[in-house]
N, C-alpha and C positions, 0 to 999 in steps of 0.2 A: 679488535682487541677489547676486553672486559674492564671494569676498572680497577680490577684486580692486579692485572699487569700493563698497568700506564703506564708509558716510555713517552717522556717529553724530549726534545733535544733542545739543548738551549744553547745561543750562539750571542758573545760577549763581543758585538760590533763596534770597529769606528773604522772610518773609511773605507769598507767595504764593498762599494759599490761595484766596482771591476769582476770580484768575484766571488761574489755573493750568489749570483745565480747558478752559475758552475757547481757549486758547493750544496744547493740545495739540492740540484737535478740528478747530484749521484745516492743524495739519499733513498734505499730503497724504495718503492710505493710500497706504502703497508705495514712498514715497520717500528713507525711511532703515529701518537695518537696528536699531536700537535710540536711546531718549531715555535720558539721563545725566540725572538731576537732582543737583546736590548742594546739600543743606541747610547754609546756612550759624545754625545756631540759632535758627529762627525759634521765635516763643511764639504762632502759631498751627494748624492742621490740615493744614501742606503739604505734612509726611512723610505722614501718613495718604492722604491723599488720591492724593498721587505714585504710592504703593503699590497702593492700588484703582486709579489708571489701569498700572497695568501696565508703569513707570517705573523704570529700576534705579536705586536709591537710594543715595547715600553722606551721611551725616550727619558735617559737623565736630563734634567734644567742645568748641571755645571758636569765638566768632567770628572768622574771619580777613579780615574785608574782603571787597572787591569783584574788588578782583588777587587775594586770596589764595584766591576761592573758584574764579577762573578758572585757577589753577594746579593745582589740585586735578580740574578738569573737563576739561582737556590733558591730565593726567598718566594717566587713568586713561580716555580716550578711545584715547589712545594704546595703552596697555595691552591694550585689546580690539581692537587692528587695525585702528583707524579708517585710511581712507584720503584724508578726508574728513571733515570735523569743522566743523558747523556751530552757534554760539552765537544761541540764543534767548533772550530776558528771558523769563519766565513771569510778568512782569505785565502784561501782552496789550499792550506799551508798541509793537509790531512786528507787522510782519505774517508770521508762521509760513508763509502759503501760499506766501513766495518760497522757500522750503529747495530746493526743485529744482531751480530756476533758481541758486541761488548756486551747489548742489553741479554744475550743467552747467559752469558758466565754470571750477569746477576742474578737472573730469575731463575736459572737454576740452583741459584743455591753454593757453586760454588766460589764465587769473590763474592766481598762489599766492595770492592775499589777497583777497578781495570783500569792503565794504562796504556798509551801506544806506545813502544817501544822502536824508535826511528836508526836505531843501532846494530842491525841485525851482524852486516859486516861493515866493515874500516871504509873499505870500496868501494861500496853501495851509498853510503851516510855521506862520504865526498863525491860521488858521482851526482846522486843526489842534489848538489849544490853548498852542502853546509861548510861553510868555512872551519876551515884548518886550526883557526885556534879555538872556536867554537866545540870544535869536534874534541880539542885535547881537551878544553874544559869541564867539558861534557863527560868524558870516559875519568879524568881524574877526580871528581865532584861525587860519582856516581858511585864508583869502587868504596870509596870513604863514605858516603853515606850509608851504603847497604853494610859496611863494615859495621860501623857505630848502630846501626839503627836497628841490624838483624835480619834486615830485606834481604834479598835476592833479586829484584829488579834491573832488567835487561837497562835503562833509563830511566832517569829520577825527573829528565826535564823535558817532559813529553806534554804540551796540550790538549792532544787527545786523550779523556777521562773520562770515567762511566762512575756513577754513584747507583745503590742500593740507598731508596728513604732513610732505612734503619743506619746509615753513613752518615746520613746530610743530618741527623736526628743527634748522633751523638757526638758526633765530632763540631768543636765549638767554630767555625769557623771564622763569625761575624766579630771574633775579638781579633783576627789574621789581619796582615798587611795590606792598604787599598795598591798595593804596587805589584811587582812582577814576584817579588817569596813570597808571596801567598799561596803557591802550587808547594813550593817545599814546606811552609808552616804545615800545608794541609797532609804532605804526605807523612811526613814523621808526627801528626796529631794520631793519624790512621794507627801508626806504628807501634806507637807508647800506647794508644787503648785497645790494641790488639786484632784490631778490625783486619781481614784478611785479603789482601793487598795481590793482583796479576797484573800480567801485560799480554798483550798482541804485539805480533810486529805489522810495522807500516810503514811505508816508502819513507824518506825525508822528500821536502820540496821547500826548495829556497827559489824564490826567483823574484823579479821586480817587484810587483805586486805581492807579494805576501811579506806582512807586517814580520821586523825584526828587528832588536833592538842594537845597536853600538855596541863599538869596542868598551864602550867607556860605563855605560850602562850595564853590559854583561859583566866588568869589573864591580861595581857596587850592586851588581845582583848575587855575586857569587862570593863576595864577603857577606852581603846578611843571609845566602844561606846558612856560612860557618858559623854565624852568631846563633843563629836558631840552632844547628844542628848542638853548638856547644850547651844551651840554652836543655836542649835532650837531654844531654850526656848528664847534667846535671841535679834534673830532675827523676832521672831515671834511677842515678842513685843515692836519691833523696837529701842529696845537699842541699836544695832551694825549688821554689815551686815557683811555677810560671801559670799565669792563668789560660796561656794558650792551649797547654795542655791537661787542664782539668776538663772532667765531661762535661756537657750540657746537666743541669739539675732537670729531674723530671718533670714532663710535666702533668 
């Protein structure tokens, strides 16, 4: 690859270790030019391991969350010239083998944003392993969002995510939640500034090892979505401004 079309994958780790390597080994060979790990403090082997697969490694000193460690995985994707910047879970939660196909729909030209969309059918998403109220969450949250927002997105709450530069460039993210709405802030940021928003489908995979949060947690994740989403509805028509979603000023 040129530096023209760098494709870095960057993977927001903590406790990874299990499957971590599973995760790298189905990334194509050849279809990105470097993997970004960054450790958010895990207290098992996923620096080491990261390091023997041949991983650039950035290690946080204190926990910063889920947004905070994808801030850290932008920033520093960026840094190296990504052109192209694709998010992986490295808890084998996704399927790695689409990274080529996200990073086509960028560099062609047709999306700044792709998601995975883990919804394809009802069937499939519980077979799957995704839990039952997760799953009504998920399709209720989603319908209402792409309502209010103007999407069309098969899933709103997918961690499989692909950026175009020109995305990570205007969309302000570094003012987003260091928590789990940092995925929703970022995607109705895309929304309000017009940035042009797909998905793929890909399997769902729940199982022991792949990070997932609580009944109780997905409750106060799926209320600050509505705050934010209200937080849209409001700026969109121009009753009050939020500065999540004004652009980045140029630079």
């Amino acid at each position: 690859m040129t530096d023209k079309t760098r494709v870095v994958v960057v993977m927001p780790a903590y406790n990874a270790e299990k499957t971590l390597e599973r995760t790298v080994r189905d990334i194509p060979p050849g279809c990105v030019d470097e993997v970004i790990l960054v450790d958010d403090c895990s207290k098992d082997g996923t620096v080491a391991l990261a390091r023997r697969l041949g991983l650039t490694v950035i290690c946080h000193e204190r926990n910063k969350g889920y947004g905070g460690n994808q801030k850290t995985c932008y920033t520093e994707a960026l840094k190296r010239g990504a052109e192209v910047v694709v998010m992986v879970h490295p808890d084998y939660q996704y399927d790695a083998r689409l990274v080529p196909i996200l990073s086509a729909l960028i560099t062609n030209g047709i999306c700044d944003m792709v998601c995975g969309n883990r919804i394809r059918t009802r069937r499939e998403a519980l077979a799957g392993g995704m839990p039952r109220y997760k799953y009504l969450f998920n399709r209720l949250l989603t319908a209402f969002e792409n309502l209010v927002t103007g999407q069309n997105l098969g899933e709103w709450h997918s961690g499989l995510r692909a950026y175009s530069r020109r995305c990570l460039e205007t969309v302000p993210w570094e003012r987003n939640s260091d928590d789990f709405v940092f995925d929703q802030q970022f995607l109705m940021q895309a929304a309000i500034l017009g940035l042009r928003v797909g998905d793929v489908p890909v399997e769902a995979r729940y199982f022991a090892e792949a990070s997932s949060i609580n009944f109780r947690r997905s409750c106060v994740y799926g209320l600050s979505a509505l705050v934010c989403l209200a937080q849209f509805t409001l700026q969109s028509l121009g009753l009050a401004r939020f500065a999540i979603f004004e652009p980045k000023a140029a630079s």
